[in-house]
N, C-alpha and C positions, 0 to 999 in steps of 0.2 A: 687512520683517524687523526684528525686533528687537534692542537694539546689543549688543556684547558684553560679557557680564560682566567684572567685573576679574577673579576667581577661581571657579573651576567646581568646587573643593573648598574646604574651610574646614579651617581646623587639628586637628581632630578626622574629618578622613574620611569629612565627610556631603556630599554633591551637595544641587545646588540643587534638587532633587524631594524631596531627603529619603532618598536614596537611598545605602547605603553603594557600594563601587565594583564590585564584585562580586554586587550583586543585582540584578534584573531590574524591571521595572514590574508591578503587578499586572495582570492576565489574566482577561479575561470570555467566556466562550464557550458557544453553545446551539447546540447541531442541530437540521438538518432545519426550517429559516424557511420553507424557500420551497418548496409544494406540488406546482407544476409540474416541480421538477428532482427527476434521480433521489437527489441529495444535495445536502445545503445546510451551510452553516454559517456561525454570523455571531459574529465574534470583535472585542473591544476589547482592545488592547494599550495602555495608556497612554492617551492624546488619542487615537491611532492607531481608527480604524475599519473593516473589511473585511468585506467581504459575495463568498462562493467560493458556487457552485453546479458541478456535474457534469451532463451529460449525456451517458448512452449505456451501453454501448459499443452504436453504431447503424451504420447503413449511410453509407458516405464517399462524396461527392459533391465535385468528379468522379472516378469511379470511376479516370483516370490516377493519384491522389493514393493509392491503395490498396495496401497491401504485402500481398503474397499469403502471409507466414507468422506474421504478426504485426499489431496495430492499431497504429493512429497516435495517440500522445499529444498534444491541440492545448492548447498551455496557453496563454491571456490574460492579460496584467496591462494593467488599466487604471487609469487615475486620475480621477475626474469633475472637472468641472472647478470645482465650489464645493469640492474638497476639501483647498486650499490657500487663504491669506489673501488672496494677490496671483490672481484667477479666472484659469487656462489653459487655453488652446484648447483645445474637444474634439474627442475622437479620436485616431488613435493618433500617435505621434508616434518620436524614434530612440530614444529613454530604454523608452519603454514596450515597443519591437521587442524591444531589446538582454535586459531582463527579461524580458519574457517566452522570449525562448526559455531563457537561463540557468535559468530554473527551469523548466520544462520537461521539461531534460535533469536537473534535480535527483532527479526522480523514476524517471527511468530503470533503476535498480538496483532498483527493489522494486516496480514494477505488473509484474505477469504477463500483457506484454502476448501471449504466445503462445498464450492461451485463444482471441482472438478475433481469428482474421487478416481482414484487409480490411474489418477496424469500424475507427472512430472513437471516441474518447476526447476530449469536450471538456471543459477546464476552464476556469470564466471565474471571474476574481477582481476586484473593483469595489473601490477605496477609496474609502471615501464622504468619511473624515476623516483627514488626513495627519497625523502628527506625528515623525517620522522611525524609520526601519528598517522603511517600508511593503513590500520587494518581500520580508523575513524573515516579517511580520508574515501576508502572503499565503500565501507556503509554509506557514503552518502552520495555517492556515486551510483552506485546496485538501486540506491531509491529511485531516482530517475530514470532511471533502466527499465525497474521496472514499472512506472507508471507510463512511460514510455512506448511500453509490452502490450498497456492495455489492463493490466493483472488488477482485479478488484482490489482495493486499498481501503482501511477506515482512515488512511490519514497520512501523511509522510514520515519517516524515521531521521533525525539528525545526529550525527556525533559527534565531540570535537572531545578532547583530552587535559585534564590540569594536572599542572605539576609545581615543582615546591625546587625554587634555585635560588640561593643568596639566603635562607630564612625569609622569604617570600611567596605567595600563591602566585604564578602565572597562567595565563588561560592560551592554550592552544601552542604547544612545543614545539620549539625549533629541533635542529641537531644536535648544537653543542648544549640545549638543555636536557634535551632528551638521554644525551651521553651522558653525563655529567651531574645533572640534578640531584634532589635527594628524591625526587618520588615522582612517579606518573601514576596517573588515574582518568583511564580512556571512560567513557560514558555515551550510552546512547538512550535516548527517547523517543520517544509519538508527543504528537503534538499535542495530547493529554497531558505530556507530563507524567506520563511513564517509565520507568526507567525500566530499559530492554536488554541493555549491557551494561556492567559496571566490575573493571577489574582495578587491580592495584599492583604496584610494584614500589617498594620503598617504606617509609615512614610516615604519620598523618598523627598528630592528636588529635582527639574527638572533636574539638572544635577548628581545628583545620579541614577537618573531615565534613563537615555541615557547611566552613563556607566553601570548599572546593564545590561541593553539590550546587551551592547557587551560583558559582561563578560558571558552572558549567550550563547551566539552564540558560542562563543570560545567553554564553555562546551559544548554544542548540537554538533559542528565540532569533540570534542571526542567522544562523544557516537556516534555518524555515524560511523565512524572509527571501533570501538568496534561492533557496530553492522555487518557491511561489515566481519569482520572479523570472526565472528559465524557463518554467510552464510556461507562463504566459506570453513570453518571446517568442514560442513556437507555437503554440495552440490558441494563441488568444488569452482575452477576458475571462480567465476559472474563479471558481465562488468554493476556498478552501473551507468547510463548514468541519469543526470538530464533531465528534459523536456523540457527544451529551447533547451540544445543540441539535444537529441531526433527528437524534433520537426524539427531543422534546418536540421540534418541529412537524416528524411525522404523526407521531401521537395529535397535534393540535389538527391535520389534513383531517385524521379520520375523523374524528370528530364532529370536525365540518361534515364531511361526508352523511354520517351517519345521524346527523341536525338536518340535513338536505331531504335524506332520504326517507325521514318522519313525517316532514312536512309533505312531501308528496302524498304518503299514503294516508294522512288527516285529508289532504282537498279530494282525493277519492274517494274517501268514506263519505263524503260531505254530498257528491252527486247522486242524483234519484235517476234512477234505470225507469222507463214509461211501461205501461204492461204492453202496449204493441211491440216493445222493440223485447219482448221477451218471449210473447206469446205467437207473434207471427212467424217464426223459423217454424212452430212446432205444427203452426196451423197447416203450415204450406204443406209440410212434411204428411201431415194424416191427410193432405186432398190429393196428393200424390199417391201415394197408398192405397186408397181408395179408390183412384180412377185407372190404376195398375191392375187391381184384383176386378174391378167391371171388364175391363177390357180381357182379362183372361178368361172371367166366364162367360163372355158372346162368345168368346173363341172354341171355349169345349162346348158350347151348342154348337156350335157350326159344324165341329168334326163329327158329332152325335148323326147332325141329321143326314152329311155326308153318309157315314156310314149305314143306317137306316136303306138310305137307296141302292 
């Protein structure tokens, strides 16, 4: 680990990246790496490196493990183990448990897992290269994975982290703040403006604490941005519509619909049926029946008089 610096801002308000305190690290991101998964995506956040793949939604094994109205979200965070300076045991460990399920449940408000009950939803997120706010750095990585996957979404998940170095708020932590700092505070949203994760480590007064939340919303409003913009690198022209709007919008179709479908049945009611076009199926119908029952009785005279002779 490297020592600490004396100061983490300088009298002009630049970070030791170069960074004012309120912006984030530039951001690299490419879908769809890896050909065997139904969704990939391989994102650089800073030094930070992550490699997310999806698989499924498939069949859950052991079938005890199955929710019979809904799929199981398995989300993974791991860390390899050259992806820190100091090499750490691989596999899992309490840090990487404790992570992955927090984000996990981060996604829980926007997959639609009640398309596929009794599937599976795995997500596995690899950090190949550490450089701190890896488990934020993951989350939004896993997001594009899995829209990636195909996986119904209400909307995309963003996360970035603020923390507090010098008696100061910073938005989106390096290393030596991350080491060093007085406090982190990772946070994740949906593009609602819901909060999906939100941990703490450190010290915050109350009103540190309210403006880390906006300064985190501002960075989650860039990475939406950021993310919106690697859709449409690969897929085109998408129309990100939130769910309030969504919701409002389909409400105003039916509507229509059901304004459409009024008026058709008023110009129906409005036509006059002619008594020919009602009466002559029924006419045809009894001169058929009628010339069916003549011709059956010449037929039983015939046999009569056959028989006679």
């Amino acid at each position: 680990m490297s020592e600490k610096p004396e100061h983490f801002i300088d009298e002009n308000g630049i970070r030791l990246d170069g960074r004012r305190v309120d912006e984030i690290r530039p951001m690299k991101i490419e879908i769809g790496v890896l050909s065997r998964a139904d969704g990939s995506c391989y994102l650089e956040w800073g030094n930070n490196k992550i490699l997310a793949a999806v698989y499924g939604p498939r069949e859950l094994h052991p079938r005890r493990l199955q929710r019979p109205n809904e799929a199981f979200v398995r989300y993974r965070y791991n860390m390899a183990a050259f992806s820190v300076e100091d090499r750490i045991r691989p596999g899992p460990s309490r840090r990487s448990t404790e992570i992955s399920k927090v984000s996990g449940e981060a996604f829980e408000p926007v997959i639609m897992i009640q398309y596929y009950p009794g599937a599976v939803i795995d997500v596995m997120t690899e950090v190949l290269q550490a450089d701190a706010g890896t488990r934020t750095a993951a989350i939004n990585a896993a997001t594009l994975a899995l829209a990636d996957a195909g996986i119904p979404m209400k909307g995309l998940v963003a996360a970035c982290a603020v923390g507090k170095v010098d008696g100061q708020l910073v938005l989106d932590l390096n290393k030596p703040e991350d080491n060093y700092g007085d406090a982190d505070l990772p946070i994740a949203m949906t593009q609602d403006g819901e909060i999906t994760l939100l941990q703490m480590d450190g010290h915050l007064t109350p009103e540190e604490f309210k403006a880390a939340l906006e300064m985190a919303k501002k960075g989650c409003e860039q990475i939406f941005e950021i993310q919106r913009e690697a859709l449409m690198s690969r897929y085109g022209d998408i129309e990100v519509v939130p769910v309030a709007e969504k919701e409002e919008k389909d409400s105003e179709e039916s509507v229509d619909v059901l304004e459409e479908q009024g008026e058709k049945v008023e110009n129906l009611d409005e036509e006059e049926l002619t008594d020919e076009e009602i009466v002559e199926p029924e006419a045809e119908s009894d001169s058929e029946d009628s010339e069916e029952s003549t011709t059956n009785a010449e037929t039983e005279e015939d046999e009569g008089e056959k028989d006679e002779q």
